[in-house]
N, C-alpha and C positions, 0 to 999 in steps of 0.2 A: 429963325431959320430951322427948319425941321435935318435932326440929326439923323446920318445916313444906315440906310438897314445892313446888317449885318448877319452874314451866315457863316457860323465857325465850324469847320470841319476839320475833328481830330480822327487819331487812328491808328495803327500801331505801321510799323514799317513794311514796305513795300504791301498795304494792302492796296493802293490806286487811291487814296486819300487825295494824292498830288494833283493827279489828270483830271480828279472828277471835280474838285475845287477849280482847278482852269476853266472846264468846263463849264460850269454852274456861272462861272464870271463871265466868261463871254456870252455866256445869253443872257442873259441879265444885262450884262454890259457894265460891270460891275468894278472895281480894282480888284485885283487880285495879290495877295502876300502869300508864301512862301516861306514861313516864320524857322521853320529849318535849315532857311538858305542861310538866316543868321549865323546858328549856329554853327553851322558848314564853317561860313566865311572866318571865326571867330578859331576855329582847329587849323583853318590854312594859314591864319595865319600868326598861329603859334609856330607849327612846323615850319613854317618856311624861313624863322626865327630861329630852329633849332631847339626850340622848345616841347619840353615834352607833354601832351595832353594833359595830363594829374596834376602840372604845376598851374593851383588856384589863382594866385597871384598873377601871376604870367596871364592867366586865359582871362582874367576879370582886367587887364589893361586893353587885353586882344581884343576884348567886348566892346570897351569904351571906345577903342578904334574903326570900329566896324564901318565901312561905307555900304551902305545896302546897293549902291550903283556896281559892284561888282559880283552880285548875284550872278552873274550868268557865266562867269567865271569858268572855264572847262572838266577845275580839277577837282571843282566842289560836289560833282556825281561819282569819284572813285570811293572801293571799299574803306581805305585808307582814312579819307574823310570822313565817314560817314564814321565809322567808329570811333574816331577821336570827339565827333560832335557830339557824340553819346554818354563821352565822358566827361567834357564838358558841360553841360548841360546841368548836371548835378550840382554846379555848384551855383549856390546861392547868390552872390556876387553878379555871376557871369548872365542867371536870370535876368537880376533886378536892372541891369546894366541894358537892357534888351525889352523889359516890360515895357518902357515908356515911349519906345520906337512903334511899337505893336499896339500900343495905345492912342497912338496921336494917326497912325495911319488908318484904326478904323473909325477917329473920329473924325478927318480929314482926308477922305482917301481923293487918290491923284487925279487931276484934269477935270478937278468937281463931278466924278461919278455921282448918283444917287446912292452907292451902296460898296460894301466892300465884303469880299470871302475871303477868309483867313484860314490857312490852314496848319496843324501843327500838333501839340501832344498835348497843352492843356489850355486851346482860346476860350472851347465853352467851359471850363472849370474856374480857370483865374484871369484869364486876359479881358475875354468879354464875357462875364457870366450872366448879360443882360442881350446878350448876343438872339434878334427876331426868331434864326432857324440856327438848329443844331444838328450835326449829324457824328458820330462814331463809328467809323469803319474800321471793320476787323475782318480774319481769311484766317484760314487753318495756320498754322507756322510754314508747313509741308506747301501751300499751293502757294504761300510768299515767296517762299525759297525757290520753289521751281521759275516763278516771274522773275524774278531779281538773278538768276542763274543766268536765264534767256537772255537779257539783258546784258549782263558781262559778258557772254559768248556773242553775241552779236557785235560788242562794242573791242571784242577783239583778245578780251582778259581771257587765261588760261586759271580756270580755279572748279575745284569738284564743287556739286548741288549740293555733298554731306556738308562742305565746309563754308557753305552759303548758307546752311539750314543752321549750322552751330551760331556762326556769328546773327541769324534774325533771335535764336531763341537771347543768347546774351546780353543783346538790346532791350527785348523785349523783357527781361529780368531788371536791368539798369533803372529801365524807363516805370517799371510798377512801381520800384519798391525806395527810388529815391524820395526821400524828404521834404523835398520843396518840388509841389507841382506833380505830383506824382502820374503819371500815365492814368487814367479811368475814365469811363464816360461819366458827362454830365445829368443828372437827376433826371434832366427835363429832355435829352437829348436821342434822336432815332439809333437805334443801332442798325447798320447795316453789315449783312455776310457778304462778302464779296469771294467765296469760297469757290462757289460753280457760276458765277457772272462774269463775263466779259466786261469789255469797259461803255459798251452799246448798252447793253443791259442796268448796269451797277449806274449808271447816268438815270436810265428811264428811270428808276426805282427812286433815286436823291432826286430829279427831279419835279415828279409826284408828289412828296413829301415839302420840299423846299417854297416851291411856285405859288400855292394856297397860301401860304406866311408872309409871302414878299408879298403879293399884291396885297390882304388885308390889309398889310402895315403900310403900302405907300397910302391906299384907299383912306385908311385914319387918319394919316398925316396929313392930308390934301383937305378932308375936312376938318382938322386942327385948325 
C-alpha cells in the first residue's frame, strides 16, 4: 500500500498558514490537521480546570487528554487561548504527548484520503520531515496584527492593533527560541511572504509550488 503524500505547512502566527493549508486540502481532496488546534484544546483545557498555562505537569495530563473531536470547539479562536497554547507548547512532555497523534494522522489520514496537509510550527522540521511538499509562511509582524485585529473586531472583541501587535511579536519570540521544535523553516522548504497577498493570491502562489510535487509523487507511487 503506497503511503499517503503529505504537504506540511508551517508559519508563524496569523500569517493565513491556516486557510491556505484548508485550501490546499480541499483541492487536493486531501485530510486536513490543524495541529494548533491541539494545542489550543490542551490550554482550554487546563483553564477550564483552573489551571494555569506554566503548570507543566497539569498541561502534559491536559495533552494526554486531548480529544481532537473537539477542535471546532468555539473558545479555541479567542486571544486568551491562543496564548496559553503558546506556553504550552514549550514543554517537552506536552509535545511528545501530541507527536504521535500528528504522526499516525499523516500516516493514516481519515476516510482513506490519498494524502494529508498538516499545518503547524514544526511538521516540516520534526513531525514529518520526509513530508512530499513544504511550505513556510511568514508576513511582516505589522500586516499579521493588523489581520488578526480585523478579525477580533469583527468577532466583536474590543482590543487595540498596538496590543494585538505586542502579543503576535511575544509569540513569535516563544515559538523561535523555545527548545524543543523551535519555530524555523525547513532546509528543503518554500518560503512564502504573505505580506502584500491576499488569500486568492498567497493560494495561487502555494499552489504552483505544492501541485508539481503531488502529482510527481502520486505518478511514482502508481508506478511503484
Amino acid at each position: 500500500m503506497n503511503r499517503p503524500v503529505i504537504i506540511a505547512v508551517d508559519g508563524t502566527a496569523a500569517s493565513g498558514k491556516g486557510t491556505l493549508a484548508r485550501r490546499l486540502a480541499q483541492h487536493f481532496h486531501f485530510a486536513h490537521l490543524d495541529s494548533g488546534s491541539l494545542y489550543r484544546l490542551v490550554a482550554l483545557n487546563l483553564l477550564r480546570s483552573n489551571q494555569l498555562p506554566g503548570d507543566e505537569p497539569g498541561a502534559a495530563a491536559a495533552a494526554s487528554a486531548v480529544n481532537p473531536a473537539d477542535s471546532l470547539h468555539s473558545n479555541l479562536r479567542t486571544d486568551e487561548i491562543a496564548e496559553a497554547a503558546s506556553i504550552v507548547a514549550a514543554f517537552p512532555r506536552v509535545r511528545a504527548a501530541l507527536f504521535d497523534y500528528q504522526r499516525t494522522f499523516a500516516a493514516n489520514p481519515p476516510n482513506a484520503a490519498k494524502g494529508a496537509v498538516i499545518d503547524g510550527r514544526d511538521i516540516g522540521t520534526v513531525v514529518c520531515p520526509h513530508a512530499d511538499a513544504k511550505l513556510f509562511v511568514d508576513a511582516q509582524p505589522q500586516a499579521r496584527a493588523h489581520r488578526r485585529w480585523l478579525e477580533l473586531e469583527e468577532a466583536g472583541s474590543v482590543v487595540s492593533e498596538a496590543a494585538v501587535l505586542a502579543d503576535i511579536r511575544a509569540r513569535d519570540e516563544r515559538d523561535r527560541s523555545r527548545k524543543i521544535a523551535p519555530l524555523r523553516p525547513a532546509s528543503d522548504a518554500i518560503l512564502l511572504d504573505t505580506t502584500e497577498l491576499d488569500i486568492d493570491a498567497a493560494f495561487a502562489v502555494a499552489l504552483a509550488f505544492v501541485e508539481p510535487k503531488v502529482e510527481e509523487t502520486l505518478r511514482t507511487r502508481h508506478r511503484g
